[in-house]
C-alpha positions in Angstrom: -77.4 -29.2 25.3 -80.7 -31.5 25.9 -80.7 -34.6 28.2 -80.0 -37.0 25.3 -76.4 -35.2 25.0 -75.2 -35.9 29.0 -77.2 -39.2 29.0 -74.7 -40.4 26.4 -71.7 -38.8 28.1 -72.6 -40.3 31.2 -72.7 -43.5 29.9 -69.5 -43.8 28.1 -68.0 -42.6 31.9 -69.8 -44.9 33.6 -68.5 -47.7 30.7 -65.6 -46.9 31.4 -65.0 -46.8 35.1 -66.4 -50.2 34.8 -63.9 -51.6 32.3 -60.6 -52.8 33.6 -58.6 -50.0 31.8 -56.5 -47.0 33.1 -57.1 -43.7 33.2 -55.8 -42.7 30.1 -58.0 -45.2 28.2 -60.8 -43.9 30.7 -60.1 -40.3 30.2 -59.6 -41.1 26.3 -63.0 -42.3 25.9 -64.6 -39.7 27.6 -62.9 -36.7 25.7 -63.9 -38.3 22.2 -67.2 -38.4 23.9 -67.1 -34.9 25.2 -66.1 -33.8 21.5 -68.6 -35.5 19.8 -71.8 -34.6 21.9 -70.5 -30.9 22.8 -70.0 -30.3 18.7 -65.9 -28.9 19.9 -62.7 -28.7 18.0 -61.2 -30.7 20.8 -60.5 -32.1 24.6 -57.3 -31.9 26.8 -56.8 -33.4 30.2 -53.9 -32.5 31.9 -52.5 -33.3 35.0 -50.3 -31.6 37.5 -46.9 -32.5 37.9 -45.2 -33.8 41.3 -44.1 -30.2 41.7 -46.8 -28.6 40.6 -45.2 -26.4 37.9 -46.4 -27.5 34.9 -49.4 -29.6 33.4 -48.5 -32.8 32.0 -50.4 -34.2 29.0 -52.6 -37.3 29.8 -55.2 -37.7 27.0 -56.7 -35.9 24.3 -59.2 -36.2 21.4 -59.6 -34.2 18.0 -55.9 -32.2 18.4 -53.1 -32.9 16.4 -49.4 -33.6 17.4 -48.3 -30.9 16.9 -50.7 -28.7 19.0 -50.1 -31.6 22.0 -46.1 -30.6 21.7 -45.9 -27.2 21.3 -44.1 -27.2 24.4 -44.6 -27.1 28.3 -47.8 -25.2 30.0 -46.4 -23.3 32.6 -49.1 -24.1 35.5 -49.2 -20.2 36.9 -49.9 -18.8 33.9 -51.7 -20.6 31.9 -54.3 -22.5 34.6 -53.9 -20.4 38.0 -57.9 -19.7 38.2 -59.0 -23.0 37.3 -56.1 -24.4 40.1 -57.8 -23.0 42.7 -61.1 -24.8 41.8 -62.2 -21.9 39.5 -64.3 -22.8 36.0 -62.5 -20.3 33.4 -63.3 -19.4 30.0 -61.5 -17.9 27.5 -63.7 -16.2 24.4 -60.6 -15.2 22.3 -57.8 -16.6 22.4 -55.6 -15.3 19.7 -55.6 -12.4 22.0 -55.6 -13.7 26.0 -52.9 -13.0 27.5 -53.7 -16.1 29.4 -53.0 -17.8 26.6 -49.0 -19.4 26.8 -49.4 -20.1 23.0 -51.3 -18.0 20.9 -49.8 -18.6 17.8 -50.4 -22.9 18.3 -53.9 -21.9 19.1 -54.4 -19.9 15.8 -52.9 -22.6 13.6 -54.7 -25.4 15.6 -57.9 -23.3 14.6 -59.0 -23.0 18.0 -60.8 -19.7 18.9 -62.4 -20.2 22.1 -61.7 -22.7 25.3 -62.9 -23.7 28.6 -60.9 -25.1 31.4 -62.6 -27.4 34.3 -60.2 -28.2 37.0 -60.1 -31.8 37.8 -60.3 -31.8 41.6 -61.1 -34.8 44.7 -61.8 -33.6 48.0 -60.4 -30.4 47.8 -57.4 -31.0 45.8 -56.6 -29.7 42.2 -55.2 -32.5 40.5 -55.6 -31.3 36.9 -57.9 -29.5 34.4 -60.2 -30.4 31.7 -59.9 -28.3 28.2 -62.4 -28.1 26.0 -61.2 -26.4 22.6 -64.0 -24.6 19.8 -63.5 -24.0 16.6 -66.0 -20.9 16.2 -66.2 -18.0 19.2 -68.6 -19.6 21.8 -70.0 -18.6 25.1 -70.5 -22.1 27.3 -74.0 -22.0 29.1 -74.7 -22.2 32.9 -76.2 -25.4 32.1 -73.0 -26.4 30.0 -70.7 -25.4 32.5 -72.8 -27.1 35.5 -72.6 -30.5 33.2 -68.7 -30.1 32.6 -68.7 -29.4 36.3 -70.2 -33.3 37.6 -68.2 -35.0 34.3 -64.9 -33.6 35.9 -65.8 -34.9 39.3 -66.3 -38.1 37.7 -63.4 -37.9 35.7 -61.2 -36.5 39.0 -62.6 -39.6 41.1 -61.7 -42.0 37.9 -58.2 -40.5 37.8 -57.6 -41.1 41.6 -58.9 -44.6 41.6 -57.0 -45.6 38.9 -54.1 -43.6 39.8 -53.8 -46.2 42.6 -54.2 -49.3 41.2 -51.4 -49.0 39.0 -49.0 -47.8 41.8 -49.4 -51.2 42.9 -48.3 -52.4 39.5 -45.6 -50.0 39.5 -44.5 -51.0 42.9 -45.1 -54.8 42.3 -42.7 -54.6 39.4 -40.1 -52.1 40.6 -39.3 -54.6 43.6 -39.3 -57.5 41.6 -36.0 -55.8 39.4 -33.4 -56.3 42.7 -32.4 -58.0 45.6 -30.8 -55.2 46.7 -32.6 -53.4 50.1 -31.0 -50.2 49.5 -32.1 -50.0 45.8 -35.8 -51.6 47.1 -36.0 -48.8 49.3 -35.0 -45.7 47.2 -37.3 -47.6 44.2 -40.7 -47.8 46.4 -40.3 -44.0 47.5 -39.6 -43.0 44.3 -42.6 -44.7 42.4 -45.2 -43.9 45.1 -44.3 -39.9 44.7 -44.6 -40.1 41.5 -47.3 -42.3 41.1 -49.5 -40.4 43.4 -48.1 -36.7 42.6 -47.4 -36.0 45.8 -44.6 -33.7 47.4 -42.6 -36.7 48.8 -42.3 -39.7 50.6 -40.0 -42.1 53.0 -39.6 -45.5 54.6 -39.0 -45.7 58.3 -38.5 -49.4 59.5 -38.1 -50.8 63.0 -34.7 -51.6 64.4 -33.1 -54.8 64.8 -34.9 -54.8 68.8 -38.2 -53.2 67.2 -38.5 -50.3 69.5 -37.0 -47.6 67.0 -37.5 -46.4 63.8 -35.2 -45.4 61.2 -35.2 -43.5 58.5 -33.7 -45.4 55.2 -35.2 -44.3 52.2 -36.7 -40.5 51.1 -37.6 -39.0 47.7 -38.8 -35.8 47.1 -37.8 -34.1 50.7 -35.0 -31.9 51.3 -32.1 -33.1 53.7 -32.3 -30.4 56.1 -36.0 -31.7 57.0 -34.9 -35.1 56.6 -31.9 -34.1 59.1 -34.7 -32.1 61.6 -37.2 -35.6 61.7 -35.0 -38.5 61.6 -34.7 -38.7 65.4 -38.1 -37.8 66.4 -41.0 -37.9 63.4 -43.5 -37.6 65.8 -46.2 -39.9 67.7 -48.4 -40.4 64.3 -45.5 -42.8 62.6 -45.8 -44.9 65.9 -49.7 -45.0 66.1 -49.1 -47.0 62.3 -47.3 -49.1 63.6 -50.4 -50.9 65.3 -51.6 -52.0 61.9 -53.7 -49.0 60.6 -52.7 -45.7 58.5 -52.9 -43.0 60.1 -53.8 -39.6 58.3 -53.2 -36.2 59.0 -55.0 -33.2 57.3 -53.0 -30.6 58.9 -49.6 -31.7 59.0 -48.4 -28.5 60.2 -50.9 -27.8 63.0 -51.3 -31.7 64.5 -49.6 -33.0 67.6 -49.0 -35.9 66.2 -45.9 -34.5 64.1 -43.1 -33.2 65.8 -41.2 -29.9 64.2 -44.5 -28.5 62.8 -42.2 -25.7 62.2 -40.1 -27.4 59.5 -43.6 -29.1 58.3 -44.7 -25.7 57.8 -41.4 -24.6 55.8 -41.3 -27.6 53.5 -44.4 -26.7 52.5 -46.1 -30.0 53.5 -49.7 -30.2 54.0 -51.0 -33.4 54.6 -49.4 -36.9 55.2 -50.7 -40.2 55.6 -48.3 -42.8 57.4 -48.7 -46.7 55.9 -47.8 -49.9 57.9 -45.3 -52.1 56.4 -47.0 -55.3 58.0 -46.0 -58.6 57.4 -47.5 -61.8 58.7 -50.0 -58.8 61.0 -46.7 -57.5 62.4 -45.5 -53.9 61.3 -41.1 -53.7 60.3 -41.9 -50.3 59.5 -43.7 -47.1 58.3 -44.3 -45.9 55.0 -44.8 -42.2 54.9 -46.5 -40.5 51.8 -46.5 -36.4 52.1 -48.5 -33.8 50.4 -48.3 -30.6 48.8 -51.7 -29.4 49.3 -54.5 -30.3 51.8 -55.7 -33.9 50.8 -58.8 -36.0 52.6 -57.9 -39.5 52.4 -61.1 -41.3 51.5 -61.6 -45.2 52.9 -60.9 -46.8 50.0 -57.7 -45.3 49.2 -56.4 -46.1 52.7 -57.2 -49.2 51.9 -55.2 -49.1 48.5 -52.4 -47.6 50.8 -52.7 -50.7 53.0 -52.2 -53.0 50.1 -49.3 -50.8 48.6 -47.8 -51.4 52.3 -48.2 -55.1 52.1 -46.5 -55.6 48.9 -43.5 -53.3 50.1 -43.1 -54.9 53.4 -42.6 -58.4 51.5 -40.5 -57.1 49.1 -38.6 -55.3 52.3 -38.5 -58.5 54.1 -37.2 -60.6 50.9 -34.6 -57.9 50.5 -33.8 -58.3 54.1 -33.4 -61.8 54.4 -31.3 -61.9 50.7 -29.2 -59.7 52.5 -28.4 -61.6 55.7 -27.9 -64.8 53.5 -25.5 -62.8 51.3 -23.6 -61.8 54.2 -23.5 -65.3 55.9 -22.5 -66.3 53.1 -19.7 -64.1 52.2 -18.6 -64.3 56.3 -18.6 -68.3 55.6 -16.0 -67.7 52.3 -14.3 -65.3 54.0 -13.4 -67.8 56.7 -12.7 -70.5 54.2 -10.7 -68.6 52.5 -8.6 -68.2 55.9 -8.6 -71.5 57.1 -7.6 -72.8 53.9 -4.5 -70.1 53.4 -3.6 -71.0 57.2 -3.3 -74.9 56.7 -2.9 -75.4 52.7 -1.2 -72.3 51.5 0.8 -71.0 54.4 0.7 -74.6 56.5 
């Protein structure tokens, strides 16, 4: 490919991290590019699931329906090299056995592909597939190119992948009232928002010298049972105001039962404030299934996600205490009127 061909990739990428869109518009833009300037049949991006498993469709150019339903891709077999970081290429694949669908490629008229993971600091996230029509052998210089347009396209993914948590979020909590069903909806949309192994909600007590756990999606209960009393000193050092993350989760002090860390397979963790009004009411925890590097600005996107749950927390909280006054006020109506009117 000559320098005309990545200039004009390049610039629909850059276009398009500029543009107020999310990543499936970004990534949408960048396989038609990709597709065009590459001369391929066609370009997949896929992301991981939550549990890693399988690869879940994002966005795709030049491949029909049918191709993009032919059923679930198994993440082991089908993308174990390029999950661990690994550029693989595949000349035939009527024939691969690391192929999951041979016969969909054959009637898709697809004879050759290369797969580019998609990975941020460390992390797989998701791969890049790039589909030919006609046997091809990608060159070094092809591949190295593919390489930096995946970073790109990784870093678009994660920075968009965070901005519309906070829309998720901001509209989850704005369906109820409730704090139990605030709670359990904020843990679930930030795990699956982010893809990450799990998350909970620790808030202060009613004297604001313990946490406790209330809300947890995506961890089992014995590990849930093991932490609850004692999560470790990195929860409290959140509570001063700033997240707090943890590479290692299994190896740092800071988390108690490293043990249990180890056999829930968590690797990092970041913990979140809940601050309202520059006062924490609790700790929003956000787990890991591999090894993850926090960068500055998504802590910072963490901090607002923290914001808008502690004020939806502290709306639940206070609709909660008013429901109760209120229902303790009826409830003593209700007594004083049967003891003088009804029963005088």
């Amino acid at each position: 490919m000559d320098d005309s061909q990545s200039h004009r990739v390049f610039r629909v990428i850059g276009e398009a991290l500029n543009l107020p869109i999310g990543s499936v518009e970004i990534l949408s833009r960048v396989a038609k590019a990709l597709v065009e300037e590459l001369d391929l049949k066609g370009c997949h991006f896929r992301m991981l699931s939550r549990d890693e498993k399988v690869l879940e469709h994002v966005a795709a150019y030049g491949l029909s329906e049918e191709f993009l339903n032919k059923g679930p891709v198994d993440a082991e077999r089908s993308v174990a090299e390029a999950l661990e970081g690994r550029v693989v290429a595949v000349a035939d694949c009527r024939s691969d056995p690391r192929i999951q669908y041979p016969q969909a490629f054959a009637t898709e008229g697809i004879a050759s592909l290369l797969t580019v993971p998609l990975a941020t600091r460390g992390q797989v996230v998701g791969v890049m597939r790039l589909f030919s029509a006609t046997p091809r052998e990608f060159s070094e210089e092809e591949v190295e190119f593919l390489r930096v347009a995946a970073l790109f396209c990784s870093s678009a993914i994660v920075h968009a992948m965070f901005h519309e948590i906070l829309e998720h979020v901001t509209h989850s909590i704005r369906s109820s009232l409730d704090l139990e069903e605030v709670l359990n909806s904020i843990v679930k949309v930030v795990a699956e928002d982010l893809r990450a192994k799990g998350c909970s909600i620790r808030l202060l007590d009613a004297h604001g010298d313990r946490l406790e756990l209330l809300a947890a999606y995506g961890l089992s209960q014995r590990y849930l049972d093991q932490t609850a009393a004692d999560p470790g000193s990195g929860v409290y050092e959140a509570l001063q105001g700033a997240c707090v993350a943890i590479l290692d989760a299994a190896g740092d002090e800071r988390i108690k039962n490293t043990d249990q860390v180890a056999k829930e397979k968590i690797a990092s963790v970041v913990f979140v404030p809940l601050m309202v009004r520059d006062q924490a009411i609790g700790v929003l925890s956000v787990y890991t299934h591999r090894r993850y590097e926090f960068s500055e600005d998504e802590t910072e996107l963490l901090s607002s996600i923290g914001e808008q749950c502690a004020l939806a927390i502290r709306n639940a909280q206070m609709y909660d205490a008013i429901k109760r006054r209120y229902e303790s006020v009826t409830r003593e109506f209700q007594q004083w009127f049967e003891q003088y009117y009804v029963h005088p």
